[in-house]
C-alpha positions in Angstrom: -18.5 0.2 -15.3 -18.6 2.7 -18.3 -19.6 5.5 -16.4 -16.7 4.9 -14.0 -14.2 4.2 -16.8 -15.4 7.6 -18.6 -14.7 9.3 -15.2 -11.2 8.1 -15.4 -10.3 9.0 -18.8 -12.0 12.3 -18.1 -9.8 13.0 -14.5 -6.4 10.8 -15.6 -6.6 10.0 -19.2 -6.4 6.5 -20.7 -3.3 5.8 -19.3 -4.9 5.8 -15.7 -3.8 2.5 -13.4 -7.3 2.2 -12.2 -8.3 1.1 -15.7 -6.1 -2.0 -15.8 -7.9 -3.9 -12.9 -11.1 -1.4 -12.9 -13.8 -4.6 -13.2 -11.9 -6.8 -10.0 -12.1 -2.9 -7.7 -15.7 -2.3 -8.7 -16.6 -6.0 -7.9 -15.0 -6.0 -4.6 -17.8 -3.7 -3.4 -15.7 -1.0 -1.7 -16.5 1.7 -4.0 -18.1 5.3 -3.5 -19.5 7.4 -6.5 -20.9 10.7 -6.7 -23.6 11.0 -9.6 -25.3 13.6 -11.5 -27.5 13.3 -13.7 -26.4 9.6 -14.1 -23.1 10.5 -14.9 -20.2 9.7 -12.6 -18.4 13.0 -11.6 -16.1 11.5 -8.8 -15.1 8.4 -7.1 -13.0 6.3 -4.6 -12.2 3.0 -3.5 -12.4 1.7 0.3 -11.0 -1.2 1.6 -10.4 -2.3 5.8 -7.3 -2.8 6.7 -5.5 -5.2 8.8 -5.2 -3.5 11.9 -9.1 -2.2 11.6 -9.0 1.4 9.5 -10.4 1.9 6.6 -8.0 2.6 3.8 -9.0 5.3 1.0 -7.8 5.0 -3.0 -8.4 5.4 -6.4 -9.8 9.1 -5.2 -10.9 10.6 -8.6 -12.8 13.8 -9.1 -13.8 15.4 -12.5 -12.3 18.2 -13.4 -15.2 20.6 -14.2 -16.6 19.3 -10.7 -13.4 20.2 -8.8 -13.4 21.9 -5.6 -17.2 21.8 -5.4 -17.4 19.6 -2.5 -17.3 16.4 -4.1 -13.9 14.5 -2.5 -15.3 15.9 0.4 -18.8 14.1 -0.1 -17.3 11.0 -0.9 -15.0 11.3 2.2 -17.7 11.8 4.2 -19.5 8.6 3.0 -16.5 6.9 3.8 -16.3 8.0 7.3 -19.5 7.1 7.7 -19.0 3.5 6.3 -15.9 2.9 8.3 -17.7 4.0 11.6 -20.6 1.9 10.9 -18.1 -1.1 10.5 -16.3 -0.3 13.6 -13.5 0.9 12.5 -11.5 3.2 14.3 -10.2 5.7 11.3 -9.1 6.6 8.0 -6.5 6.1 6.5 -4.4 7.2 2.6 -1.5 8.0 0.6 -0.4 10.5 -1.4 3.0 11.4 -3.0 5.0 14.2 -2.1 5.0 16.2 -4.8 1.1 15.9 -5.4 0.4 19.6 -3.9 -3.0 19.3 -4.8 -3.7 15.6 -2.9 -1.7 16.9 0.1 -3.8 20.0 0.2 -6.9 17.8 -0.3 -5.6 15.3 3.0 -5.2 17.8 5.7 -8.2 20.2 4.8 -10.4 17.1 5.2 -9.1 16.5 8.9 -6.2 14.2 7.8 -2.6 14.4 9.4 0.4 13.3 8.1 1.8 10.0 10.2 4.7 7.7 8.5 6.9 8.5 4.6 7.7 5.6 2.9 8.8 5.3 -1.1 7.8 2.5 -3.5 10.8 0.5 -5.3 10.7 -2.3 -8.2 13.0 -4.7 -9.2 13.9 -7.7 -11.5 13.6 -11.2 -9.6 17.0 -12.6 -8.6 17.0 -15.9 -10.3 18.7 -17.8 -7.1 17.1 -20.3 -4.4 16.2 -18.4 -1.2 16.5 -19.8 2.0 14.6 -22.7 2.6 15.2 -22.9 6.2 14.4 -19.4 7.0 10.9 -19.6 8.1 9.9 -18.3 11.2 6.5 -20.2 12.8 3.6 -17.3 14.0 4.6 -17.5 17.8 8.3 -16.3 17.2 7.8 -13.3 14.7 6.8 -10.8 17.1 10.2 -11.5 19.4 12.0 -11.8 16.1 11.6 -8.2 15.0 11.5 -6.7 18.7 13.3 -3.5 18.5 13.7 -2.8 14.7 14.8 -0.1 13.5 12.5 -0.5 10.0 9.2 -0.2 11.9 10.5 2.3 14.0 12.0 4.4 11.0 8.5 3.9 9.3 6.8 5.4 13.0 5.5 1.9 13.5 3.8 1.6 10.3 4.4 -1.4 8.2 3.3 -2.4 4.5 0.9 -4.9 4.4 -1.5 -5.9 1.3 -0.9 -2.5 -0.7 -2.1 -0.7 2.6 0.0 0.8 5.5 -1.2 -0.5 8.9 0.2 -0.2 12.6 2.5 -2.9 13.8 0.8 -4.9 16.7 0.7 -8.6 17.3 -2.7 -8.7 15.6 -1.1 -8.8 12.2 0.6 -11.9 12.7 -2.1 -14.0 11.4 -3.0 -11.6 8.2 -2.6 -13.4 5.0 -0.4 -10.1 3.8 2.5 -12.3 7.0 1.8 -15.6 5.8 5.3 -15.9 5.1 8.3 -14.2 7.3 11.9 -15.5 6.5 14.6 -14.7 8.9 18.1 -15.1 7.8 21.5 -13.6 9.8 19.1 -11.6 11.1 17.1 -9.9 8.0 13.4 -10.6 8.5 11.0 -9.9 5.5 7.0 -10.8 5.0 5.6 -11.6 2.1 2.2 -13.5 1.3 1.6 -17.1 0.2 3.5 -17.9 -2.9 0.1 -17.8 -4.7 0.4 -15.8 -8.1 -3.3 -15.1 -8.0 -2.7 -12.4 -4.9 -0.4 -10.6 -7.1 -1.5 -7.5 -8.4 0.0 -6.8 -11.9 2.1 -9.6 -11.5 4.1 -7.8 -9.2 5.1 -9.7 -5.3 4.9 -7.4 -3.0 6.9 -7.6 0.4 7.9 -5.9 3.3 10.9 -5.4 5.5 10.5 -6.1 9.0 14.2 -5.9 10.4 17.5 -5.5 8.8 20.3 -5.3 7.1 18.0 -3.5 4.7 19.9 -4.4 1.2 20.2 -8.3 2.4 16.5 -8.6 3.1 15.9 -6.8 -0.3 17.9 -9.5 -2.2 16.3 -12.0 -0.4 12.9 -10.3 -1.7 14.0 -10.8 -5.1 14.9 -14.5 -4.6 11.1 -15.2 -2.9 9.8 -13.3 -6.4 12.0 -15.6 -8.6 10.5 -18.6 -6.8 7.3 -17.3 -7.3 7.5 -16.7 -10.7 6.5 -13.1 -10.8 7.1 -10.3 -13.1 9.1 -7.8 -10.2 9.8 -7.6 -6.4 8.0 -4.6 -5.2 8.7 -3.6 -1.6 8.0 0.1 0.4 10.4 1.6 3.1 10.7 4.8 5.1 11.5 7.4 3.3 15.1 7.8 4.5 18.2 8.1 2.7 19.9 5.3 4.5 16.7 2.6 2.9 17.1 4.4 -0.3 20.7 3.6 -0.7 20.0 0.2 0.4 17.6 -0.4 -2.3 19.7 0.6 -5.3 22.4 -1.6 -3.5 20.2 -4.2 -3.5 19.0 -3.2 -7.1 16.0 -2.0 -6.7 15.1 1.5 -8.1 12.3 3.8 -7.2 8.7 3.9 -8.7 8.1 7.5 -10.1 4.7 7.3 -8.8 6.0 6.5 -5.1 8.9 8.5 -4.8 7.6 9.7 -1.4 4.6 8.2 -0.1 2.6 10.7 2.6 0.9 8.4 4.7 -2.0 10.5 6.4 -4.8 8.8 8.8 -8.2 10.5 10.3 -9.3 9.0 13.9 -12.8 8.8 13.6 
């Protein structure tokens, strides 16, 4: 755990979010390191998905080992782990404005398929709709034709990762809970504050009105007791109007999320 820590400091500096939960990611198992000499010089976090990818994060390279094939080491690990496990690609995000990441992405055979933006807000401190639930066997007729997924080129958020919508997500834990209410339907997980990550409920739209299904994500946080409501949509400036309707503002680190996969 030093060695990795050190790496971070060295790439991000102290104020790096993979510090704040770095002992839970390295005991999960899903991390690649490149070593020299004992000394961590790059790293990154793997993780399957929902719909069978492997999803790619917490990339970190030190800088005086930059551009000498290291990323490209690690990513080549990772296909290697992801094909061994069956699974059928890669898959990452990057912002927008990170020239260097997006560089990174499509030199190392990735292509660009969804945009989506992060937003936070406060919980709204009113009851949702307790008789919203939707049981398993209706939610794939419920959201038939939205225009979300279809905005987000049939991507959907779904445990921090972005995975294909398909009827075999309507088991995973990331759907355990999908409210429909004058026709907003949104999934969220168990109210279980231990799946939170930073104490911060994550949820996803599934079909509109956008900004209703938003406010109803804040209710389902205030009931959960967590810190915020954090929720990702296309990046479209219809959704992005919705959300600071629905008072929600954008994360500066997800202002536009480039959602890149690799087939293997």
């Amino acid at each position: 755990m030093p060695a990795v820590a050190a790496l971070c400091h060295r790439t991000v500096g102290a104020g790096d979010y993979v510090l704040f939960d770095l002992r839970a990611t390295l005991r999960a198992g899903g991390v690649l390191l490149a070593i020299d000499e004992g000394r961590a010089v790059g790293m990154m976090d793997t993780a399957p998905t929902a719909d069978g990818s492997l999803w790619l994060s917490k990339a970190r390279t030190d800088p005086r080992w930059q551009r000498q094939g290291v990323a490209r080491a690690i990513l080549a690990a990772a296909a290697d782990r992801a094909a061994r496990r069956g699974l059928r690609s890669l898959r990452l995000w990057t912002n927008a404005d990170n020239a260097s990441g997006n560089a990174a992405a499509r030199r190392n055979g990735m292509r660009e398929v969804a945009r989506f933006f992060g937003a936070l807000a406060h919980p709204l401190k009113e009851d949702p709709d307790p008789t919203a639930l939707v049981p398993v066997s209706k939610v794939w007729s419920a959201v038939r034709g939205s225009r979300v997924i279809a905005d987000g080129r049939g991507f959907v958020p779904a445990a921090w990762h972005f995975v294909r919508w398909s009827r075999s997500l309507l088991h995973h834990p990331s759907l355990a809970m999908v409210r429909e209410s004058r026709g907003a339907v949104l999934a969220s997980p168990a109210l279980d504050r231990r799946e939170f990550a930073h104490g911060w409920y994550a949820f996803a739209v599934l079909r509109g009105p956008v900004a209703a299904t938003l406010r109803e994500g804040r209710r389902i946080a205030a009931a959960a007791k967590a810190d915020r409501a954090f929720v990702y949509l296309p990046a479209k400036p219809a959704y992005r109007r919705s959300s600071r309707a629905a008072g929600f503002r954008t994360v500066e680190w997800g202002t536009e999320a480039v959602v890149y996969e690799r087939r293997l």
